[in-house]
C-alpha positions as CSV (number, residue, x, y, z in Angstrom):
1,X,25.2,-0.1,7.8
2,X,26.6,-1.5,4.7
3,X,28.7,1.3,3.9
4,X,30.1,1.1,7.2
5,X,30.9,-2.8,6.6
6,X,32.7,-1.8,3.3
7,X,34.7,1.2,5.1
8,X,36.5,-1.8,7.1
9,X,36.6,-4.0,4.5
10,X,38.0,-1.7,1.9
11,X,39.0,1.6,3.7
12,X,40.2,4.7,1.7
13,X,42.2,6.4,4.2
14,X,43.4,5.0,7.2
15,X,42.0,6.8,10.6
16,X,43.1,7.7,13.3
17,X,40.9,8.5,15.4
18,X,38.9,6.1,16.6
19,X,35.1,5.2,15.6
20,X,34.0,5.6,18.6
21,X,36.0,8.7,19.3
22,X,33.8,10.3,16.7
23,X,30.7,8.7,16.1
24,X,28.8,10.0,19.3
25,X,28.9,13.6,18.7
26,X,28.3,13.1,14.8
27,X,25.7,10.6,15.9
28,X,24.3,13.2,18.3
29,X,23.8,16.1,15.9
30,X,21.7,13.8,13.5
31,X,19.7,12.8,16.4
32,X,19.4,16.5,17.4
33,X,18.0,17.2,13.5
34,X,15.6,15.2,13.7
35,X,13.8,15.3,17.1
36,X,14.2,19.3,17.0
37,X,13.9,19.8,13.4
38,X,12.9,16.8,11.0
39,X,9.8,15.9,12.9
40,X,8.3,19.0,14.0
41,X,9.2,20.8,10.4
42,X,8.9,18.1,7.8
43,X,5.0,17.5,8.6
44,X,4.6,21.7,7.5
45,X,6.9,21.4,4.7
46,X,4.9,18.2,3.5
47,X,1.3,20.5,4.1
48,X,2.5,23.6,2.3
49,X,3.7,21.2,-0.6
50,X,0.5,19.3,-0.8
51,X,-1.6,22.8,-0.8
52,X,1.0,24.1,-3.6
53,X,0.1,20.9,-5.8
54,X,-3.6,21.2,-4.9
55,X,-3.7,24.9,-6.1
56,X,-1.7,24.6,-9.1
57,X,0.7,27.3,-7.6
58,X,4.3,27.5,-9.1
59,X,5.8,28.6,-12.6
60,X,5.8,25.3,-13.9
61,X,2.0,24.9,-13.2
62,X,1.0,28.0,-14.5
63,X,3.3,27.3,-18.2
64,X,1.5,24.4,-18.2
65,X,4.3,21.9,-18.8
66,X,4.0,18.3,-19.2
67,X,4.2,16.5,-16.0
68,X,7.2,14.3,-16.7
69,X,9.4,17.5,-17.6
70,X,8.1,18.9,-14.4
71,X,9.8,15.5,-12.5
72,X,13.0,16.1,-14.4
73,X,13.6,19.6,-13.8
74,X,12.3,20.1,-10.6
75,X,15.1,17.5,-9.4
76,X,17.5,19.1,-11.5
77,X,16.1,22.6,-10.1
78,X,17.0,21.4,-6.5
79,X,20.1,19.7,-7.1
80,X,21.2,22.6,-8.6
81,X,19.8,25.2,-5.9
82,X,21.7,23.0,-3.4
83,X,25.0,23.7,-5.4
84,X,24.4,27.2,-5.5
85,X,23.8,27.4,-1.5
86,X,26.8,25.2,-0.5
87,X,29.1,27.6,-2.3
88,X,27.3,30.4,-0.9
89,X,27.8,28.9,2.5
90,X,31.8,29.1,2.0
91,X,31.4,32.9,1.2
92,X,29.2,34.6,3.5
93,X,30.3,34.2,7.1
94,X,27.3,33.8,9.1
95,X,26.8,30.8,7.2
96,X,30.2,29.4,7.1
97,X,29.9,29.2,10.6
98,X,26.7,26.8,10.4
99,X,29.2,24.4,7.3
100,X,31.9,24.6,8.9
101,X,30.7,22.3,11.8
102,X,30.3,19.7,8.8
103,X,33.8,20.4,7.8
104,X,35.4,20.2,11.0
105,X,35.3,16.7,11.3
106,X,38.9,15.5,10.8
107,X,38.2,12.0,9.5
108,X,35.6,11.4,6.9
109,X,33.0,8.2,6.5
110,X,29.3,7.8,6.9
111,X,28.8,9.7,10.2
112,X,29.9,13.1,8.7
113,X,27.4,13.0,5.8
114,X,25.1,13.1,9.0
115,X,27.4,16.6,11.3
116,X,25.4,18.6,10.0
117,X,24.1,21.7,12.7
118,X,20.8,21.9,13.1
119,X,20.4,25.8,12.2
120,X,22.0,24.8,8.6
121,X,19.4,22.1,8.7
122,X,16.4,25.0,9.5
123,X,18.1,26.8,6.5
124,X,18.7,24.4,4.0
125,X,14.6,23.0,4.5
126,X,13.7,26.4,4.2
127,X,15.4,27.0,0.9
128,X,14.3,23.7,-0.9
129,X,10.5,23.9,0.1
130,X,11.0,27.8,-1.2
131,X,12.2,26.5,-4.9
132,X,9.7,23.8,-4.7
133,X,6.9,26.1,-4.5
134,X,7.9,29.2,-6.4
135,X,9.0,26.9,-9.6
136,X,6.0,24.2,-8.7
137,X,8.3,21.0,-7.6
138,X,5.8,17.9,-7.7
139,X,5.8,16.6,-4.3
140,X,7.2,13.2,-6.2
141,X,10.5,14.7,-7.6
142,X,11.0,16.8,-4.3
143,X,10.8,13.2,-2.1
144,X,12.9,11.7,-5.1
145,X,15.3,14.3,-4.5
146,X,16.1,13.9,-1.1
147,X,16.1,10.1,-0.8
148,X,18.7,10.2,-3.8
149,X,20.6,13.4,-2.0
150,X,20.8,11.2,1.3
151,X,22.2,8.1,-0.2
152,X,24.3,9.7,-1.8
153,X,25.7,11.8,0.8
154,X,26.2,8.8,3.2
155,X,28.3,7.3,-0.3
156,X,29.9,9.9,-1.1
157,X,31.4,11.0,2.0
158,X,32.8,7.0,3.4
159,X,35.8,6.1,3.8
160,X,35.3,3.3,1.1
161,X,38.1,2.5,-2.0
162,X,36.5,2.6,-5.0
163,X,38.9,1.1,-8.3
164,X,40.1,4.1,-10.1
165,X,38.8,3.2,-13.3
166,X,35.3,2.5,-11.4
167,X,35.8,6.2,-10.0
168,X,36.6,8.1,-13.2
169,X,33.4,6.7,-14.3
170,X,31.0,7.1,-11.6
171,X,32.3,10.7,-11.3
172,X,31.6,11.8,-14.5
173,X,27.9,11.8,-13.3
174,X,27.5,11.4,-9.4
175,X,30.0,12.8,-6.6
176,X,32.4,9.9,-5.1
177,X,34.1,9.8,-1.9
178,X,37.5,10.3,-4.2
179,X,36.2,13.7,-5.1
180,X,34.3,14.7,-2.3
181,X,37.2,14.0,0.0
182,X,38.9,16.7,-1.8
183,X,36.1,19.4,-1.0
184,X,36.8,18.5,3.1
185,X,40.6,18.9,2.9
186,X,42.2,21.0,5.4
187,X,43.4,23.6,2.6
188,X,41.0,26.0,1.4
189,X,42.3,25.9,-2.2
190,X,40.5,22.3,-2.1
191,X,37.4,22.7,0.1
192,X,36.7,25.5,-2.1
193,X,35.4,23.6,-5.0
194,X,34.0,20.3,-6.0
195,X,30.5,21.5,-4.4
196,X,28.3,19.7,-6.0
197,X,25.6,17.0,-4.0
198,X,24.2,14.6,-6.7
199,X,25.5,15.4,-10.2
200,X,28.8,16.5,-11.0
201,X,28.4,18.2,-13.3
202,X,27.7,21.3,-12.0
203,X,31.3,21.9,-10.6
204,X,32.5,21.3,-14.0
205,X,29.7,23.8,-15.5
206,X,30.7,26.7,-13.0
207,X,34.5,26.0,-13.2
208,X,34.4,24.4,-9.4
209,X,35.6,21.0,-10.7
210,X,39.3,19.6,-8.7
211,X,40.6,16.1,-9.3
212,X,43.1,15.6,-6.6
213,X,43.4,16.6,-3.5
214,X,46.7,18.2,-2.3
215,X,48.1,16.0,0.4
216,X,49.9,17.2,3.5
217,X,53.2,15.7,5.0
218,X,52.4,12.6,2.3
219,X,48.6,12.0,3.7
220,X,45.6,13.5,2.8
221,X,45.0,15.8,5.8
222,X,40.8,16.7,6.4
223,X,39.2,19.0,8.4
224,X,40.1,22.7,9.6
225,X,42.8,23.5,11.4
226,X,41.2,25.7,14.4
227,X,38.8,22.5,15.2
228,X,41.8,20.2,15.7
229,X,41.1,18.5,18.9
230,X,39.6,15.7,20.4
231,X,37.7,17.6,22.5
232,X,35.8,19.3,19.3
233,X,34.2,15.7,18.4
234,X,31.3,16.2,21.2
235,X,27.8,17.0,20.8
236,X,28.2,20.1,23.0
237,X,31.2,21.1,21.3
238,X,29.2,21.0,17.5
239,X,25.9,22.8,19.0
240,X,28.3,25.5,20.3
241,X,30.8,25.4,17.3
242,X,29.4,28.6,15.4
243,X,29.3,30.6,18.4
244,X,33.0,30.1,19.1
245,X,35.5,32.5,17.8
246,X,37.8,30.6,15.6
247,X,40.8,32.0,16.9
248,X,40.3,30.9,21.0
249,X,39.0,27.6,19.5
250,X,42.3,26.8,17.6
251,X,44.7,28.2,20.6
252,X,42.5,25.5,23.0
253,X,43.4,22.8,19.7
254,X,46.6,23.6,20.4
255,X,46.8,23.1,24.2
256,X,44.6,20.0,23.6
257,X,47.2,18.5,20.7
């Protein structure tokens, strides 16, 4: 709630569409993730994590390394796996079509950290407990991990002004909306890199690293352009939006414009 008092106070962009225009179907997704897949789900993922620990199991376990290194690179193991997986995601179809309901939403604050479609949720669970166990993740750094991912997703993707000087710092470590909003710009030569979730550094590592966003007609335009209309912001339209063929959805964007 306080990022969404600082994204009136101090906003980066202006919108324009409306809060409410937007915030019941991104609202409505995260709702959806977590009656049909964070309660049901997390309780396993917690039971097969707690058995992993209990048995030892996991290549970090059986190298028997200290448990502090074990902290540090098992969060640095998952932020990195969740690097690797997001640019995956922009390569192989099937799964573009899960992202791209996250990058369809043509404004950007707090609420679109949260668009995320529910089958990308199943998959993305199912790749971190994976990594956890095969490498032996404590269960400390895995909960760590996922705190720090989800404040920082709901920071990095508001609509909040940060100083410049205060952003070329920050970013030299953590993602910032400045360089995040570039990743959900409508041109693909932007959303294409600056991947990264917690640390920056691995954009810069792998050569996915962009400072500025390329603006359109003078504004920085987000989103893509076959999800264009107001009628793509509801919950039923997000469910469906992977089962849509891109081309009908952005003729009915058109009508709708």
């Amino acid at each position: 709630m306080s990022l969404a008092a600082l994204e009136t106070a101090w906003p980066q962009r202006e919108l324009l569409l409306t809060r409410g225009a937007r915030w019941k179907g991104n609202l409505g997704v995260f709702l959806f993730d977590v009656v049909v897949i964070g309660i049901p789900i997390n309780g396993l993922v917690f039971g097969i994590l707690v058995w992993a620990q209990s048995n030892a199991f996991g290549l970090m376990n059986w190298l028997a390394i200290p448990y502090a290194a074990k902290l540090v690179i098992g969060f640095l193991a998952l932020d990195a796996l969740f690097y690797a997986q997001h640019r995956v995601s922009h390569v192989v179809p099937v799964l573009w079509r899960l992202h791209r309901v996250h990058h369809a939403d043509t404004e950007m604050d707090v609420t679109t950290a949260n668009r995320v479609h529910p089958l990308e949720s199943l998959w993305l669970t199912f790749l971190r407990v994976s990594l956890a166990v095969a490498i032996g993740v404590p269960i400390a750094a895995f909960i760590a991990f996922l705190v720090v991912l989800n404040v920082l997703s709901l920071f990095n993707h508001a609509n909040v002004k940060l100083p410049s000087r205060l952003d070329r710092v920050l970013r030299t470590i953590i993602v910032t909306p400045n360089m995040h909003e570039t990743h959900h710009s409508v041109h693909q030569e932007d959303y294409d890199t600056n991947f990264a979730f917690v640390f920056s550094f691995w954009d810069r590592i792998f050569k996915t690293y962009k400072s500025e966003t390329t603006p359109l007609d003078g504004r920085v335009a987000l989103g893509l352009d076959s999800f264009r209309s107001i009628r793509e912001t509801s919950l039923f339209q997000l469910l469906t939006m992977p089962f849509r063929d891109e081309n009908a959805a952005a003729a009915k964007s058109r009508e709708h414009a």
